[in-house]
N, C-alpha and C positions, 0 to 999 in steps of 0.2 A: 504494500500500500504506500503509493506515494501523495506528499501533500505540497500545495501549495499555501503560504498565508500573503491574504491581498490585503493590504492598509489603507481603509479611503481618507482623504483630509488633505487639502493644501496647505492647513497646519505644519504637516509633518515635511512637507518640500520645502516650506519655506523656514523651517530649523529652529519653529519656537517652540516644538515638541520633542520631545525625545520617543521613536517608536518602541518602548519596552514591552507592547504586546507581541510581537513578531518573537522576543527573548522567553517571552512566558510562557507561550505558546507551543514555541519549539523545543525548549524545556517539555512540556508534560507528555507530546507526539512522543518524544524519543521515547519517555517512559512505557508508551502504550505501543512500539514497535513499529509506527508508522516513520518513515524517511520524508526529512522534509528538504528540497531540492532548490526548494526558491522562496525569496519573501518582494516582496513587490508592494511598493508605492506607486501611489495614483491619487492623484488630486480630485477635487469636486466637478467634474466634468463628465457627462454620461458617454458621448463617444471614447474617452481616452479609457473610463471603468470597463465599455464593452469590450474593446480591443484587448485589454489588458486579461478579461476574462477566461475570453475566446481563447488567448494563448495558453493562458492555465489550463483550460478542458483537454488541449491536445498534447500536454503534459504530466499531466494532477488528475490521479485519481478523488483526490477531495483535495476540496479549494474552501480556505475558511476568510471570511471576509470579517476585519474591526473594523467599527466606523458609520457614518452615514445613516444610522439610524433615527436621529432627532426630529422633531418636529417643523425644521426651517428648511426652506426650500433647497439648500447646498446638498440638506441632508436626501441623497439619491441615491442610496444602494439598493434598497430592497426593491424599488422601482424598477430602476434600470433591469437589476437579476432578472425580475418577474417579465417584463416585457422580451429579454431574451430569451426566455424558457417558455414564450409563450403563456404564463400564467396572470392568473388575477388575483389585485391585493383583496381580503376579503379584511371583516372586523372579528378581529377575538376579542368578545365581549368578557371574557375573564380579563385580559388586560387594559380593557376599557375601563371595567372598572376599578382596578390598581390604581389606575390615571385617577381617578373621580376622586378615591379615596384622598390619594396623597394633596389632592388641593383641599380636600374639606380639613383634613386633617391642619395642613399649613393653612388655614384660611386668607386662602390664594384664590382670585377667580382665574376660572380657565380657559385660556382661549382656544377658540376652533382648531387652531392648525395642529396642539397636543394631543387631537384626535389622530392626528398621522400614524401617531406612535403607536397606536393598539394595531393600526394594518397587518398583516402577517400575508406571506404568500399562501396559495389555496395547495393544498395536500401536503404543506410541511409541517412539522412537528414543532409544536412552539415550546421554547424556552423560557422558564419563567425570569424575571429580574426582580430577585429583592429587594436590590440596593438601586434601584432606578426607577426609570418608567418603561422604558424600550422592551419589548423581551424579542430575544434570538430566534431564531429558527433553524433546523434542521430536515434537510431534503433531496430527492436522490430523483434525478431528471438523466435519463440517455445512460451514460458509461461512468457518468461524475455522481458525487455526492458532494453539499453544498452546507455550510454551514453560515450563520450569518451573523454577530457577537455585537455589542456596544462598543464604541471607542472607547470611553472611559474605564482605564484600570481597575476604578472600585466596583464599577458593575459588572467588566467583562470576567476580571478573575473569579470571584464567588459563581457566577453563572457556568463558565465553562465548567470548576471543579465539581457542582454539583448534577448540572444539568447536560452539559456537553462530553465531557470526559464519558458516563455513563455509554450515551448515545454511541460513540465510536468503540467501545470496548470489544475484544471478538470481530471486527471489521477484519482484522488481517488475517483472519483462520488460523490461528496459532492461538495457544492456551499457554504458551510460552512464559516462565516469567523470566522480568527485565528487573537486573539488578545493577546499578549503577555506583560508583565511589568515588570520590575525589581526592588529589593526592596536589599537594598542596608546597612550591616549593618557592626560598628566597637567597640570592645572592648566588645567582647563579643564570645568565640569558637563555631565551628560547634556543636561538638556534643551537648552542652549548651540550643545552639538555638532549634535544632532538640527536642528534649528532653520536651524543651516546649511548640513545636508546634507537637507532634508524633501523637498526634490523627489526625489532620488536615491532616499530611500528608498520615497515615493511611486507610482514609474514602475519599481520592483525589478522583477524576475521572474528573470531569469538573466544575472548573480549577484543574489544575495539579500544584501540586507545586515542583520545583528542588532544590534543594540544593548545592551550589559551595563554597567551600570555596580556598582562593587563598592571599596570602602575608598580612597575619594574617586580612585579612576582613572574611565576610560571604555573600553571595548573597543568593537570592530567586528567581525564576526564574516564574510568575505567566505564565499560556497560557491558554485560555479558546476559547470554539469554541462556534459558534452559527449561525443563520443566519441571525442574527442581529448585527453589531456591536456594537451598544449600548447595545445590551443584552448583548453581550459577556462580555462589559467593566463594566457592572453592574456584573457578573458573579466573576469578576476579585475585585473591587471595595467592596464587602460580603467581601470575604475572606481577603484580606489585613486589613478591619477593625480587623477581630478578630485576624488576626497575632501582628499588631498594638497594639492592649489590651496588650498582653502577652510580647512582647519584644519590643515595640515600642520604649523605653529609649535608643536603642543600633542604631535606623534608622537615618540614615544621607543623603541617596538622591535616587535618577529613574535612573535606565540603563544604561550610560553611565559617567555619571559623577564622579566624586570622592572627597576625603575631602579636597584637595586642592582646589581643583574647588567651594565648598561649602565655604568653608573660602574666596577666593578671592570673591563672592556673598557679602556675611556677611559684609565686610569690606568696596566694594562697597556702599551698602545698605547704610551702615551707616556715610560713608564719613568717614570714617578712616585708615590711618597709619600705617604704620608697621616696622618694622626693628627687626634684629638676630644676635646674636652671638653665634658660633655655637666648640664645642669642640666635643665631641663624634660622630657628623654626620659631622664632616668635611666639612659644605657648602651644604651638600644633602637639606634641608628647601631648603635654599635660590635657589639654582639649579630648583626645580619642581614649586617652585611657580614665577620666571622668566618666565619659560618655557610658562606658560599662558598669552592671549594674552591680553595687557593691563594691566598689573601688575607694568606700570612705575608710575601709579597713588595709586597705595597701597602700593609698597614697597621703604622705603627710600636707603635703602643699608643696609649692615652689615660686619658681621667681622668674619673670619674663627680666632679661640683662639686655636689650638691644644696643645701648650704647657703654664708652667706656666707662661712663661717669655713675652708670649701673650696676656694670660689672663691680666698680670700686666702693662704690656707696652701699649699695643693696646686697651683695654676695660677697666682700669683703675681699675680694682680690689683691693680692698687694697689684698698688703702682708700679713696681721696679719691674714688675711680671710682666708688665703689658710694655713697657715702656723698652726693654730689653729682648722680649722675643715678638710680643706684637700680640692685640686681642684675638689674633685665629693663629692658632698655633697649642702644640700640644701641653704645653708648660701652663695654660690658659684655661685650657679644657680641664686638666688636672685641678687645677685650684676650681675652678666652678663647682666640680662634681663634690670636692671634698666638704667644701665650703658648705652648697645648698644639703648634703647631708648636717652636718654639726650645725646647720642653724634649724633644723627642723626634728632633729634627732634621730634622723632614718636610718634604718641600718644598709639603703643603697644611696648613692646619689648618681647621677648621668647629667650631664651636659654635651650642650650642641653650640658648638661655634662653628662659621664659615663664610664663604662667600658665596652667595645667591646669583648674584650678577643682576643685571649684564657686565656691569663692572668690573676689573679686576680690584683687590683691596691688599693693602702692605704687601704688593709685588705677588700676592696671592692668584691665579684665573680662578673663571667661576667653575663651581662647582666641587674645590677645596673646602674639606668636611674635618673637621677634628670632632671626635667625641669621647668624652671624658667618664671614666667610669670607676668608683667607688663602692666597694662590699666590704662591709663592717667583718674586721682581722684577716683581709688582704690589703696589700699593695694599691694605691693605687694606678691607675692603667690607662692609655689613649689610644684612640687608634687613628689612624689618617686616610678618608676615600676622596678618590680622584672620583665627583659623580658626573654625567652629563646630563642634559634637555633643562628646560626652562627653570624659572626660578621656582615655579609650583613643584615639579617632578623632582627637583634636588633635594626642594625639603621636603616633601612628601617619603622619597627614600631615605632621608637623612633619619624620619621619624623609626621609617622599618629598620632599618641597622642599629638605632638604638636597643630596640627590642631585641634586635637577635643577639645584638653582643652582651646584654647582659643573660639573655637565654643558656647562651654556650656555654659564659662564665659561673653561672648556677648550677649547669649540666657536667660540667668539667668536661668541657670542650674547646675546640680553637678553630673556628673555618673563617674565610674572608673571601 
């Protein structure tokens, strides 16, 4: 079974949207065995939606359309669909009266054209929407099967999982299951990775493995079918050893989690401390690892140091420090780090000094990273990364190598 997903919305062409349905989407396909080959944008235009259609039928066994469902005239998908499949929009008076409701409820009066919304094509399967007014549809015209979703991610997600998902289950004649894993890697590039696992991924078939790379991580993306789930997980389980052998120094966690999430673990774990002082990332540490819930028990506080008069004032830097090796520099980092622990009483401290650019600074390019690290009855320690891409991506990495370097340092480890 293959899929197409079509996006309607000149929203989305003109890039004040992000399509994270087409992401959502082909997320839960994969889980249900279906191959999705294309994703396709198409603006509010009924010739450009036909054409666009048309190709999908002669490609896509199911073609799922987000979008175009609303009650204003742009909104033209179920139309268009209907008029090429020869059908006619009739009234589902269940979602008519959803509609009715939801204004009495809001006591909202209702205009005429929110009657659009109840339309549905004649012989498809209607979707309900909880979280809206629109509802989907599902339907099977010639050689295709058609499905029809809300643009809105609040309505199309809950609808697909509850209502849509069901509708295609068993569509591919397999009872197969699909078990997926994510293997989760940092400080180390795609093509690097790739490179050392190119046989693996060359001789794939079942498990499959994908490759993503995204804000200087790598992912791996395991999926194995079977009709066993333990087989499949045994299937998934082979493989990730031998990935493991090869680059296994570079994995840091499964699926959804991240190195902040793995550090707040760590620190958990071991009933320990933390505090930052932060110059070239401006607070970004401290920001992402707040943002986790439960962080009022590992982080003591810290101190945004942007300029020297900071560093000196706020974090107690000696003068001679800066003034003799310069505020980015390892002598620098080391006193931050030591400093924002003993003023907060942590038993870590970390700091981040560097240059961001575009600038070079004290004969520094951009992308020169010092960071500074402190564990209560060791040494302290700095390390130095040459990063490249913009001033976002440097400190965005800057934040992640924080994380790992005191990760390794807690694990009794050393990679870079």
């Amino acid at each position: 079974m293959n899929a197409e997903i079509i996006a309607v919305g000149t929203e989305l062409l003109l890039g004040q949207i992000v399509n994270t349905n087409a992401r959502f989407l082909s997320r839960q396909l994969a889980d249900l065995g279906i191959n999705v080959f294309y994703h396709t944008v198409v603006g509010d235009n009924p010739d450009r939606l036909k054409s666009a259609m048309e190709i999908a039928r002669e490609r896509a066994n199911l073609i799922i359309f987000t979008g175009g469902l609303g009650p204003t005239k742009d909104d033209l998908t179920k139309d268009t669909i209907a008029g090429q499949l020869g059908k006619q929009l009739v009234l589902d008076e269940e979602a008519m009266r959803s509609i009715e409701l939801y204004f009495e409820k809001t006591n909202r009066v209702m205009t005429k054209n929110n009657r659009k919304q109840a339309l549905v094509i004649e012989g498809s399967t209607v979707l309900k929407n909880e979280h809206g007014m629109a509802p989907g549809m599902f339907l099977t015209a010639a050689d295709n099967k058609f499905m029809l979703l809300p643009g809105p991610p609040s309505e199309m997600e809950p609808m697909f999982l509850k209502y849509g998902q069901p509708a295609l289950e068993g569509m591919t004649g397999k009872q197969s299951k699909i078990e997926s894993r994510v293997l989760r890697f940092f400080g180390i590039g795609e093509a690097a990775l790739e490179s050392e696992i190119e046989d693996l991924i060359d001789q794939q078939s079942n498990p499959t493995i994908a490759p993503l790379a995204g804000d200087g991580e790598v992912t791996l993306r395991l999926t194995a079918r079977d009709d066993s789930k333990d087989t499949a997980q045994a299937l998934i389980d082979k493989v990730e050893a031998e990935i493991m052998d090869r680059v296994g120094e570079y994995f840091y966690g499964y699926d959804e989690t991240s190195l902040m999430i793995e550090l707040s673990k760590l620190l958990r774990n071991k009933n320990l401390t933390l505090s930052a002082a932060e110059s070239l990332t401006g607070g970004m540490f401290q920001q992402e690892l707040t943002s986790i819930s439960g962080a009022s028990s590992l982080f003591k506080g810290g101190l945004v140091c942007y300029s020297n008069e900071a560093k000196i004032g706020l974090v107690k830097v000696n003068p001679e420090t800066i003034e003799k090796y310069g505020a980015v520099s390892g002598e620098c980092a080391e006193e931050l780090a030591m400093n924002a622990a003993a003023l907060t009483n942590s038993d870590i401290g970390i700091s981040f000094t560097g240059v961001a650019g575009p600038d070079s600074l004290e004969g520094h390019p951009p992308g020169t990273v010092f960071i500074g690290l402190l564990v209560k009855g060791q040494p302290v320690h700095s390390e130095k990364l040459s990063l490249s891409g913009s001033r976002t991506d440097i400190r965005k990495r800057a934040v992640k190598f924080g994380c790992q370097i005191i990760i390794n340092r807690l694990s009794g480890t050393r990679k870079q």
